[in-house]
PDB file of N, CA, C, O and CB in Angstrom:
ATOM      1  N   UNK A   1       0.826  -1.185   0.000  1.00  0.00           N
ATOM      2  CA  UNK A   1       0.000   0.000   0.000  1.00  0.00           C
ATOM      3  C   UNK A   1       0.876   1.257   0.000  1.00  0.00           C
ATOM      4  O   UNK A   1       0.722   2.153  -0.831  1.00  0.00           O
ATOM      5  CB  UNK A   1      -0.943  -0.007   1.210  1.00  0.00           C
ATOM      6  N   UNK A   2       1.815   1.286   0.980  1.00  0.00           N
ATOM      7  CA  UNK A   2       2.981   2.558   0.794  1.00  0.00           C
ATOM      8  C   UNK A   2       3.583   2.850  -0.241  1.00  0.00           C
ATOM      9  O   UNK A   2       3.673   3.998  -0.675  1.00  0.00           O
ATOM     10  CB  UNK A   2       4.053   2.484   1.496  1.00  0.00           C
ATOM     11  N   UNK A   3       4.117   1.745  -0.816  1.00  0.00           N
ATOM     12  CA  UNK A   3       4.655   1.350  -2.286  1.00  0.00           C
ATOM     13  C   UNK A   3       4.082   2.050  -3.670  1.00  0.00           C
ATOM     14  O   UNK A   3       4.665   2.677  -4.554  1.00  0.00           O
ATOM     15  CB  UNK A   3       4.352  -0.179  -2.461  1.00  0.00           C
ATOM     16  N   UNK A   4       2.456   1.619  -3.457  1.00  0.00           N
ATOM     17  CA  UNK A   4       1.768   2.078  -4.118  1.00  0.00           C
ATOM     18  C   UNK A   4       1.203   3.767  -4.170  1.00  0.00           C
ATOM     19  O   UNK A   4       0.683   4.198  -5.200  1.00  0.00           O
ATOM     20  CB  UNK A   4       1.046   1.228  -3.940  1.00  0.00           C
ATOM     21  N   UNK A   5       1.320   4.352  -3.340  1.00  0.00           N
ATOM     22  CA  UNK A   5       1.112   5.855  -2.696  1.00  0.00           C
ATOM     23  C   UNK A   5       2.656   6.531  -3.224  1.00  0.00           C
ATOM     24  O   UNK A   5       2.618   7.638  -3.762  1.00  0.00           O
ATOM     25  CB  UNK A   5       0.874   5.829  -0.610  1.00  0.00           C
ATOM     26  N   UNK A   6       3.916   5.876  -3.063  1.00  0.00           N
ATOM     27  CA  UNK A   6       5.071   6.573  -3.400  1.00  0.00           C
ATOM     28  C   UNK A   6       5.012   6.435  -4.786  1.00  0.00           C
ATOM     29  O   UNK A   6       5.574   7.326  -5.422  1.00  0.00           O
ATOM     30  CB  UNK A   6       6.350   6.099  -2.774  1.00  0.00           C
ATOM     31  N   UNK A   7       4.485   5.565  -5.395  1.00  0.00           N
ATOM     32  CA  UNK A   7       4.948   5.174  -7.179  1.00  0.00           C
ATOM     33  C   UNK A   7       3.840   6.099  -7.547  1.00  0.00           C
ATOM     34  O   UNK A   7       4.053   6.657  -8.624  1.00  0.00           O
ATOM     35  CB  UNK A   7       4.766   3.200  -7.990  1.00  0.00           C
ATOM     36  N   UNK A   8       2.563   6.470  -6.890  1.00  0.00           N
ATOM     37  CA  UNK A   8       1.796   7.164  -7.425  1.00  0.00           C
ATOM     38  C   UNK A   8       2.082   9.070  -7.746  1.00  0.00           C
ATOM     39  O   UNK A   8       1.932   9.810  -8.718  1.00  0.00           O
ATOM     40  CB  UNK A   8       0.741   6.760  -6.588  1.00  0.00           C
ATOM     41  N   UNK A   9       2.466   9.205  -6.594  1.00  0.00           N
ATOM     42  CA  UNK A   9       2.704  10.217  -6.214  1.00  0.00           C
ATOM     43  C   UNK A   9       4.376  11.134  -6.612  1.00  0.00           C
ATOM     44  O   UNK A   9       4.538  12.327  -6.869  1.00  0.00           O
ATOM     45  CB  UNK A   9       2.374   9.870  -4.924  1.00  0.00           C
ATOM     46  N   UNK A  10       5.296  10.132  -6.534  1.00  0.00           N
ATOM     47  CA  UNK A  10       6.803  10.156  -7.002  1.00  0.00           C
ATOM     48  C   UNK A  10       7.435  10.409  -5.330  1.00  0.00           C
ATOM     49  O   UNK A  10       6.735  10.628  -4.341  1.00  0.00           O
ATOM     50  CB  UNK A  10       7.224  11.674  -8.386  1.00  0.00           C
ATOM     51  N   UNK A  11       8.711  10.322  -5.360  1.00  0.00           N
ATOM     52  CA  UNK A  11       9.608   9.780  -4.479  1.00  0.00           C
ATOM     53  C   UNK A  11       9.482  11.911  -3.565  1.00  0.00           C
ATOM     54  O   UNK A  11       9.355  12.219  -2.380  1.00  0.00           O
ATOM     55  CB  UNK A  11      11.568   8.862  -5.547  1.00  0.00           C
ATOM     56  N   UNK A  12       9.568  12.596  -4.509  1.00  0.00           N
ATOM     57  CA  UNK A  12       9.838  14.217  -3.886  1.00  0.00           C
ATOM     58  C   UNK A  12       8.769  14.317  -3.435  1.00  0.00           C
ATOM     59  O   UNK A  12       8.742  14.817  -2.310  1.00  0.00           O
ATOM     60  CB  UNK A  12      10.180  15.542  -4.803  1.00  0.00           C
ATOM     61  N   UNK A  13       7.491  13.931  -4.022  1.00  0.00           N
ATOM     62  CA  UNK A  13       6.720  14.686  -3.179  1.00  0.00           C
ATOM     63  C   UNK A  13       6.275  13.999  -1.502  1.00  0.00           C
ATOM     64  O   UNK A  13       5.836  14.352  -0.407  1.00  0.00           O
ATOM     65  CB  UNK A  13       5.447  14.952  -4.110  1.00  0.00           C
ATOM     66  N   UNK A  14       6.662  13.028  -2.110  1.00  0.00           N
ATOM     67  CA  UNK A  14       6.477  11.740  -0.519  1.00  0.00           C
ATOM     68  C   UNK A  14       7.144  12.563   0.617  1.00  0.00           C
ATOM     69  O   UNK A  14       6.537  12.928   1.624  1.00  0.00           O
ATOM     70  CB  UNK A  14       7.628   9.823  -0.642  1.00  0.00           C
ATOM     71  N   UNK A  15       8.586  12.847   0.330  1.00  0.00           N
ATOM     72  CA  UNK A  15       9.200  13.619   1.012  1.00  0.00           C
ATOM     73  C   UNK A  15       8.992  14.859   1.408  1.00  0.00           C
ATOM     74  O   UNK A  15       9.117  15.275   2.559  1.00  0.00           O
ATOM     75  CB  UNK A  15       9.976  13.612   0.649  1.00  0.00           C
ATOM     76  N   UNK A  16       8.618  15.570   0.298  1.00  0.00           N
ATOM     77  CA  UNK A  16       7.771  16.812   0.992  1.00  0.00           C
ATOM     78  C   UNK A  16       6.596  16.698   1.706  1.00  0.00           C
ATOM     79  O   UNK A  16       6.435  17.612   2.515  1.00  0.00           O
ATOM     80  CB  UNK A  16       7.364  17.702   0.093  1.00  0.00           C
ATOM     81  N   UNK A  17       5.627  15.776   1.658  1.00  0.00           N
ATOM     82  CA  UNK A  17       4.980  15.885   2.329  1.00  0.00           C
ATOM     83  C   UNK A  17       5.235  15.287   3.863  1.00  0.00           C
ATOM     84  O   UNK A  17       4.386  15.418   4.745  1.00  0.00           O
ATOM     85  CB  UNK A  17       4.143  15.593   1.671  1.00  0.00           C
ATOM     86  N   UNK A  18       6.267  14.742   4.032  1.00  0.00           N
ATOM     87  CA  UNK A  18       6.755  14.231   5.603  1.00  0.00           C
ATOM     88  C   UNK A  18       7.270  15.563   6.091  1.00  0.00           C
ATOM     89  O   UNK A  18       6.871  16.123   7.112  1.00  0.00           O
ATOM     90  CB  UNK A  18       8.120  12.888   5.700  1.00  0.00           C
ATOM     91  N   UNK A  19       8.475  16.160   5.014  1.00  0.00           N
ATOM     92  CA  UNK A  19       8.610  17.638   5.855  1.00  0.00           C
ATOM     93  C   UNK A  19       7.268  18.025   6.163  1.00  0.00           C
ATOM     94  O   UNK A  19       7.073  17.934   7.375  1.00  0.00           O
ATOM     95  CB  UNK A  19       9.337  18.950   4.978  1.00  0.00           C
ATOM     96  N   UNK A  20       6.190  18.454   5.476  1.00  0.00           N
ATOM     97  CA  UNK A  20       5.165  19.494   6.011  1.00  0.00           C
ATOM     98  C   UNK A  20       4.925  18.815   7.268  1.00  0.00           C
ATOM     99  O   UNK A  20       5.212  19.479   8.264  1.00  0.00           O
ATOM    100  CB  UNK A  20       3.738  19.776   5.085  1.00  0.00           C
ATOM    101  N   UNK A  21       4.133  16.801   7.598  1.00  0.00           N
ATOM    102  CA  UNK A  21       3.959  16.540   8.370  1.00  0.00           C
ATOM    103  C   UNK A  21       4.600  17.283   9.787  1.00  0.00           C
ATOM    104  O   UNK A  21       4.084  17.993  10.651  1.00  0.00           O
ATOM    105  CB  UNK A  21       4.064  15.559   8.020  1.00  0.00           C
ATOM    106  N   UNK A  22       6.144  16.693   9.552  1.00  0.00           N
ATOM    107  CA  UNK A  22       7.088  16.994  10.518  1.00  0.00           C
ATOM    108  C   UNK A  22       6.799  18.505  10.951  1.00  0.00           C
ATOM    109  O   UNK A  22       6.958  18.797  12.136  1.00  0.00           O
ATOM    110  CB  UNK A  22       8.556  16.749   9.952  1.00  0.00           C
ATOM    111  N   UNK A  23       6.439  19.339  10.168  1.00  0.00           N
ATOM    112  CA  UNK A  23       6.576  20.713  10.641  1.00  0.00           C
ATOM    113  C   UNK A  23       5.559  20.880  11.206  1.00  0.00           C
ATOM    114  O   UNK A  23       5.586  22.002  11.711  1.00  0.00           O
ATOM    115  CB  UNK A  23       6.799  21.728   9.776  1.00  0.00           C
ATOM    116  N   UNK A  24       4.415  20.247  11.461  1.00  0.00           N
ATOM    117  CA  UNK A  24       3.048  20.656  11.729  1.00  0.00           C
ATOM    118  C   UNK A  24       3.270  19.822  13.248  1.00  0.00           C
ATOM    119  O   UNK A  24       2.556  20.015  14.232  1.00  0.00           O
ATOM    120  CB  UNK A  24       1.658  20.094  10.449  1.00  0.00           C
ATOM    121  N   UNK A  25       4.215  19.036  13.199  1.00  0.00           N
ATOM    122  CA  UNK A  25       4.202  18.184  14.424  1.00  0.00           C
ATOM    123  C   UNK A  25       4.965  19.554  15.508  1.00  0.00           C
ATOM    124  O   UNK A  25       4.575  19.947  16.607  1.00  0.00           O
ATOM    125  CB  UNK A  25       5.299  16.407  14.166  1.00  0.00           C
ATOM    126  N   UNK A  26       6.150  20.021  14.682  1.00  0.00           N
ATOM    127  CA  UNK A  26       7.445  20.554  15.477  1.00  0.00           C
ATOM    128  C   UNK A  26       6.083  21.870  16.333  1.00  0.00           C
ATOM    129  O   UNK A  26       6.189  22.280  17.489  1.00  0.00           O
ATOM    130  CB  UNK A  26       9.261  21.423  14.048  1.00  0.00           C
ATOM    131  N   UNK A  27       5.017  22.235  15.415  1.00  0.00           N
ATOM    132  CA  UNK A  27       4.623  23.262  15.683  1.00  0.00           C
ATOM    133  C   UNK A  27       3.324  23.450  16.651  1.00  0.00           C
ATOM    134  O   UNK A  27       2.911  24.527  17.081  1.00  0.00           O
ATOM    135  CB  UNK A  27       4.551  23.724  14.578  1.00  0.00           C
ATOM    136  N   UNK A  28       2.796  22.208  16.887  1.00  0.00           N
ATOM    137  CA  UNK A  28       2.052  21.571  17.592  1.00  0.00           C
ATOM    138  C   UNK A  28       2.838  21.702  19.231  1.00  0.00           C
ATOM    139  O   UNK A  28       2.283  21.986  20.292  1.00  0.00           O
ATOM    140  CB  UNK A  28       1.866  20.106  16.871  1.00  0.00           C
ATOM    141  N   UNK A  29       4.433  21.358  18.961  1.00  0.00           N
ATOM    142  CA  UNK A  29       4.832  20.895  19.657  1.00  0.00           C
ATOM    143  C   UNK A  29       5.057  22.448  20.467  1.00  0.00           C
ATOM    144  O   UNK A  29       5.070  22.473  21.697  1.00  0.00           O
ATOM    145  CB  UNK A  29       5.786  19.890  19.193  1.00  0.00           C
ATOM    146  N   UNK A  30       5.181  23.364  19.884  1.00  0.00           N
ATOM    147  CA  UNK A  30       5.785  24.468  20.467  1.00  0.00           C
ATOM    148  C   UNK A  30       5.025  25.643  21.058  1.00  0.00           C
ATOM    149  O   UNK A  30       5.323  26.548  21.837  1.00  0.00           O
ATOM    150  CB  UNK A  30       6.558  24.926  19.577  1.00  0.00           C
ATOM    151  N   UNK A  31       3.519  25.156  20.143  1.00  0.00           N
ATOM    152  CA  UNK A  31       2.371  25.592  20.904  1.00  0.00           C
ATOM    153  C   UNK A  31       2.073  25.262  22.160  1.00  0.00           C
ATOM    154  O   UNK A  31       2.014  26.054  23.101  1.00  0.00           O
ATOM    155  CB  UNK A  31       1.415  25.309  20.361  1.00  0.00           C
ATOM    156  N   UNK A  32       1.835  23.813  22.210  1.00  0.00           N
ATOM    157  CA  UNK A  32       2.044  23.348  23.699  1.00  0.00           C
ATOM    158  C   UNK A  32       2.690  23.221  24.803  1.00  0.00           C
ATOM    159  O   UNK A  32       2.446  22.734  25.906  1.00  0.00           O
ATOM    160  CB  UNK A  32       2.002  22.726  23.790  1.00  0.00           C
ATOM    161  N   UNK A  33       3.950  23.981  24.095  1.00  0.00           N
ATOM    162  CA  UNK A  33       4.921  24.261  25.503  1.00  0.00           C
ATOM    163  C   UNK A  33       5.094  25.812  25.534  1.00  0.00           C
ATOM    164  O   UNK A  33       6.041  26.370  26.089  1.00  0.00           O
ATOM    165  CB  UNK A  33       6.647  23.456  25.437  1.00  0.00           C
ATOM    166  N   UNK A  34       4.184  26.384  24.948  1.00  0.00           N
ATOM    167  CA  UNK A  34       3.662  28.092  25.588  1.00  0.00           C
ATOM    168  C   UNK A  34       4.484  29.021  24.534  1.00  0.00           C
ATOM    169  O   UNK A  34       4.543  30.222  24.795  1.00  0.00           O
ATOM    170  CB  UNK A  34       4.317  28.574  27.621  1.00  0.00           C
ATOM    171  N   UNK A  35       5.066  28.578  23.459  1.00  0.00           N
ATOM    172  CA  UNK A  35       5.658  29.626  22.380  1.00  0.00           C
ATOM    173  C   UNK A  35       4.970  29.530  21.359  1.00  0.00           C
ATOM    174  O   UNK A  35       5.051  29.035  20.234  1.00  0.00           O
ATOM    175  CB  UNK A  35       7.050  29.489  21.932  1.00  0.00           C
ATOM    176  N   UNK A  36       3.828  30.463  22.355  1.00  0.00           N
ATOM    177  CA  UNK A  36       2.917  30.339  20.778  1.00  0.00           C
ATOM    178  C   UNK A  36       2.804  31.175  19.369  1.00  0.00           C
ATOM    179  O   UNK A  36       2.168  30.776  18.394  1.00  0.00           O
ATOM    180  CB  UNK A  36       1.591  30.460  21.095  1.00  0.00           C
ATOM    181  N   UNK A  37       3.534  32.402  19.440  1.00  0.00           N
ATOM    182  CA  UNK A  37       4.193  32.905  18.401  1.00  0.00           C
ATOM    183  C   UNK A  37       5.479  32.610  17.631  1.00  0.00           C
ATOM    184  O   UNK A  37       5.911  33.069  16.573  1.00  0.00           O
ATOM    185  CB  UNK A  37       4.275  33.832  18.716  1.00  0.00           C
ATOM    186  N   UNK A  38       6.031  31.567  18.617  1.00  0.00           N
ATOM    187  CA  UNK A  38       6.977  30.801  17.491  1.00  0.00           C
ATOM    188  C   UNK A  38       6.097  29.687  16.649  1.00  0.00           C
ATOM    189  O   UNK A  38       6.508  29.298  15.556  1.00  0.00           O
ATOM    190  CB  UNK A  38       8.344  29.927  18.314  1.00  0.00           C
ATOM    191  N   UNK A  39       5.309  29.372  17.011  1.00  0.00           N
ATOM    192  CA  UNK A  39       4.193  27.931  16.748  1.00  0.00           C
ATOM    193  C   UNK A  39       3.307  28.624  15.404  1.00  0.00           C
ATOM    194  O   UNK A  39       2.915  28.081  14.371  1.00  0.00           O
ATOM    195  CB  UNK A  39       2.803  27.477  18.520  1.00  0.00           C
ATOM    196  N   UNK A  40       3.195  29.823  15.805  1.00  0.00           N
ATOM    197  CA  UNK A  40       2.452  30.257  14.914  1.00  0.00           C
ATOM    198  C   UNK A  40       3.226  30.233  13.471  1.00  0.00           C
ATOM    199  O   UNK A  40       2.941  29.449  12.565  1.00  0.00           O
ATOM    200  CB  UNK A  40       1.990  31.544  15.372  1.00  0.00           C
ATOM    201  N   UNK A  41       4.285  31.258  13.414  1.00  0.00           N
ATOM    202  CA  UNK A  41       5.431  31.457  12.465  1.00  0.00           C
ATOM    203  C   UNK A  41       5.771  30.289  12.034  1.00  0.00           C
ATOM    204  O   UNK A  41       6.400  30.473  10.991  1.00  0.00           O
ATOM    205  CB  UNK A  41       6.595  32.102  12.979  1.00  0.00           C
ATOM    206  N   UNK A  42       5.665  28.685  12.374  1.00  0.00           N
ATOM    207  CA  UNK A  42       6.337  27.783  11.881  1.00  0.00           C
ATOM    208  C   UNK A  42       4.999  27.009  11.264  1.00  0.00           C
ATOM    209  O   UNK A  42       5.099  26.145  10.393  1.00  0.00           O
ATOM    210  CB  UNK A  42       7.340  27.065  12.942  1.00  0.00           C
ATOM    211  N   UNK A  43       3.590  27.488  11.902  1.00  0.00           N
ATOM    212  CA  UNK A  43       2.788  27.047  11.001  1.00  0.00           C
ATOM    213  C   UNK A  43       2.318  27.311   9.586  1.00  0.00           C
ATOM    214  O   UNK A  43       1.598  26.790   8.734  1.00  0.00           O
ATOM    215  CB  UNK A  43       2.085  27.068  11.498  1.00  0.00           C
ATOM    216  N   UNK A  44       3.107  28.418   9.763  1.00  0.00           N
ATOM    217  CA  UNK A  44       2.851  29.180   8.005  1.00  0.00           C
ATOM    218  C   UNK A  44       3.570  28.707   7.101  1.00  0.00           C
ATOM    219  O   UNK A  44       3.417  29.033   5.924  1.00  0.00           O
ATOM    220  CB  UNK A  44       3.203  30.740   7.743  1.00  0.00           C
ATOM    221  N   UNK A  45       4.619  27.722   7.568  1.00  0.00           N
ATOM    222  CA  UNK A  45       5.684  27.129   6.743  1.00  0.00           C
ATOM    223  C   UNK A  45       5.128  25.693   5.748  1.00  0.00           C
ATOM    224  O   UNK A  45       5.603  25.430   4.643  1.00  0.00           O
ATOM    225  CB  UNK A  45       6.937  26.683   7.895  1.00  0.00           C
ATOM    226  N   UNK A  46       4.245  25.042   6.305  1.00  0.00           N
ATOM    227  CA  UNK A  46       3.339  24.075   6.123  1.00  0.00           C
ATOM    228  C   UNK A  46       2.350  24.064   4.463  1.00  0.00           C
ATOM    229  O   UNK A  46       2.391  23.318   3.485  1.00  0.00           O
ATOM    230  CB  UNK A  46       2.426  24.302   7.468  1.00  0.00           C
ATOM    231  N   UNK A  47       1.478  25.360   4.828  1.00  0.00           N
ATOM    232  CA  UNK A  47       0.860  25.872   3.244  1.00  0.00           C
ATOM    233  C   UNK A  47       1.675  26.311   2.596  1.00  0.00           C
ATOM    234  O   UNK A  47       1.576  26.065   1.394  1.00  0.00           O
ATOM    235  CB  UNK A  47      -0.143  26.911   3.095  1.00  0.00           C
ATOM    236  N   UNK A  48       2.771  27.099   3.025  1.00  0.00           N
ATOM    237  CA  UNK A  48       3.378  27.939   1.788  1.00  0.00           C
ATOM    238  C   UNK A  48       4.515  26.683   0.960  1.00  0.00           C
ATOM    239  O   UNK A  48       4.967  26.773  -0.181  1.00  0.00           O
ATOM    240  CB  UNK A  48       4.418  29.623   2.534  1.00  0.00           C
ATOM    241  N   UNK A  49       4.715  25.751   1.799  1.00  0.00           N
ATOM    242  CA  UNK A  49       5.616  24.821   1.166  1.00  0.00           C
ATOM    243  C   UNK A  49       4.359  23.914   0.030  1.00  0.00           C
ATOM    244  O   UNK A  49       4.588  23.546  -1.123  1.00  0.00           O
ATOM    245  CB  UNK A  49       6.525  23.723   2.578  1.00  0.00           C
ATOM    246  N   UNK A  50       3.203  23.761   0.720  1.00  0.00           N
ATOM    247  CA  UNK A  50       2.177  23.331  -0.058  1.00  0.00           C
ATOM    248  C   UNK A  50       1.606  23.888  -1.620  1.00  0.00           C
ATOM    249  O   UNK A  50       1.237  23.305  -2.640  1.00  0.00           O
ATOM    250  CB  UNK A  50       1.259  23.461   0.821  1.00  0.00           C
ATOM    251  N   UNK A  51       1.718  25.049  -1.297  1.00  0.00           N
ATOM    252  CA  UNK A  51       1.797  25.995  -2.550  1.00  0.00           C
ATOM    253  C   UNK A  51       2.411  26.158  -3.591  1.00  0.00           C
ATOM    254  O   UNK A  51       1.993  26.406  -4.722  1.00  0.00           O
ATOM    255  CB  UNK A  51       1.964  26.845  -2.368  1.00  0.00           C
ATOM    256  N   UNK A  52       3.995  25.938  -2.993  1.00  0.00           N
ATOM    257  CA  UNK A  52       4.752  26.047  -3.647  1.00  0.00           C
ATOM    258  C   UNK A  52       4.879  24.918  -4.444  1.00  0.00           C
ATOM    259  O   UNK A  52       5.614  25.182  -5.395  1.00  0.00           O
ATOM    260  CB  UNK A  52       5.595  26.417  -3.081  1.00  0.00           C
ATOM    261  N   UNK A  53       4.419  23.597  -4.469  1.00  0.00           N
ATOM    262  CA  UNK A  53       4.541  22.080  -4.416  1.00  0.00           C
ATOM    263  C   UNK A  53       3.898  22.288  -5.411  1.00  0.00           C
ATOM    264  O   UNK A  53       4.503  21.958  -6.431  1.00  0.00           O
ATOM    265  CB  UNK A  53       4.085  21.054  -3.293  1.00  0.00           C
ATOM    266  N   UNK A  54       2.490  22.877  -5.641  1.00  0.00           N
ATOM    267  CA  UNK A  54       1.218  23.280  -6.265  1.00  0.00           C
ATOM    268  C   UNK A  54       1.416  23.552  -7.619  1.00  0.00           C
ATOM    269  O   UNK A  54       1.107  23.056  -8.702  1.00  0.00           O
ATOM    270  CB  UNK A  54       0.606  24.437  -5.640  1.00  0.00           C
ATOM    271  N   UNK A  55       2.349  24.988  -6.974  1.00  0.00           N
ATOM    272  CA  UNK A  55       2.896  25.796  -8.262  1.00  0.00           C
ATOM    273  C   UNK A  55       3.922  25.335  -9.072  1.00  0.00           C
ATOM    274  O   UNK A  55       3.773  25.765 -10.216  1.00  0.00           O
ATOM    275  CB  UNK A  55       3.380  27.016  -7.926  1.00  0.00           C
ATOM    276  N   UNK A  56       4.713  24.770  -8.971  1.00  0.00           N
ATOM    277  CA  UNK A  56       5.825  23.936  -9.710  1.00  0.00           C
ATOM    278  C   UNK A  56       5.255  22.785 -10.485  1.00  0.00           C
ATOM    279  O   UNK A  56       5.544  22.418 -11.624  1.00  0.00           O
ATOM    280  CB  UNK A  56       6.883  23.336  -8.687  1.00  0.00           C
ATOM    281  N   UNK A  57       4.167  22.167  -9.422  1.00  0.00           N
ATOM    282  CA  UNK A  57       3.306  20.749 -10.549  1.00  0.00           C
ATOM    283  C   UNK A  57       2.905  21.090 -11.528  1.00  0.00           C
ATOM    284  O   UNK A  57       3.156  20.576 -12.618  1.00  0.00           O
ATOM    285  CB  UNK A  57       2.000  19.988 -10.158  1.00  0.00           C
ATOM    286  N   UNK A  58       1.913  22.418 -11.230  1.00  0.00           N
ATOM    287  CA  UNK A  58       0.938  23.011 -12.682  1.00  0.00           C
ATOM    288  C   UNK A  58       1.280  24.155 -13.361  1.00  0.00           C
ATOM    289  O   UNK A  58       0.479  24.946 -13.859  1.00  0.00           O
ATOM    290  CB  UNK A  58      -0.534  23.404 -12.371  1.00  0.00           C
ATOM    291  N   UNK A  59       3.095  24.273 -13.383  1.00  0.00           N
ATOM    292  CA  UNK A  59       3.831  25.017 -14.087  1.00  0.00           C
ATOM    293  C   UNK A  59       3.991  24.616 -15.575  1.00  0.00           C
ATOM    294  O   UNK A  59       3.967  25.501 -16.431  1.00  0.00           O
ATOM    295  CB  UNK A  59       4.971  25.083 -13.441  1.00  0.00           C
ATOM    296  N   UNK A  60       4.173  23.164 -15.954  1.00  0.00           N
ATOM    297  CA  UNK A  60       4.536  22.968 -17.242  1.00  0.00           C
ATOM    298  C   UNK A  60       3.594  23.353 -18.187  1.00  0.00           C
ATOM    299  O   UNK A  60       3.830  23.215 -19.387  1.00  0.00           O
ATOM    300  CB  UNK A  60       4.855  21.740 -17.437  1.00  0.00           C
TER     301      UNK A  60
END
């Protein structure tokens, strides 16, 4: 099933999408330990990497 999700999808974006995961985790994480304007700032990192993912696919 994973196999099938990476061959679908291609090997970069698999990876980008674990960074976003990861970042949504780091930012979760930083909310809950009371920096919530750092939490905030690192949640914006999440869509705009999404966007950018967006914009490069439906560039050609």
């Amino acid at each position: 099933m994973l196999k099938k999700f990476i061959s679908r999808i291609g090997i970069m974006n698999t990876i980008m999408l674990l960074v976003v995961l990861s970042i949504i985790v780091v930012s979760e994480y930083l909310f809950m330990s009371g920096k919530k304007l750092d939490a905030i700032f690192v949640a914006f990192w999440a869509p705009t990497i999404l966007g950018f993912m967006n914009y490069l696919k439906f560039k050609k």
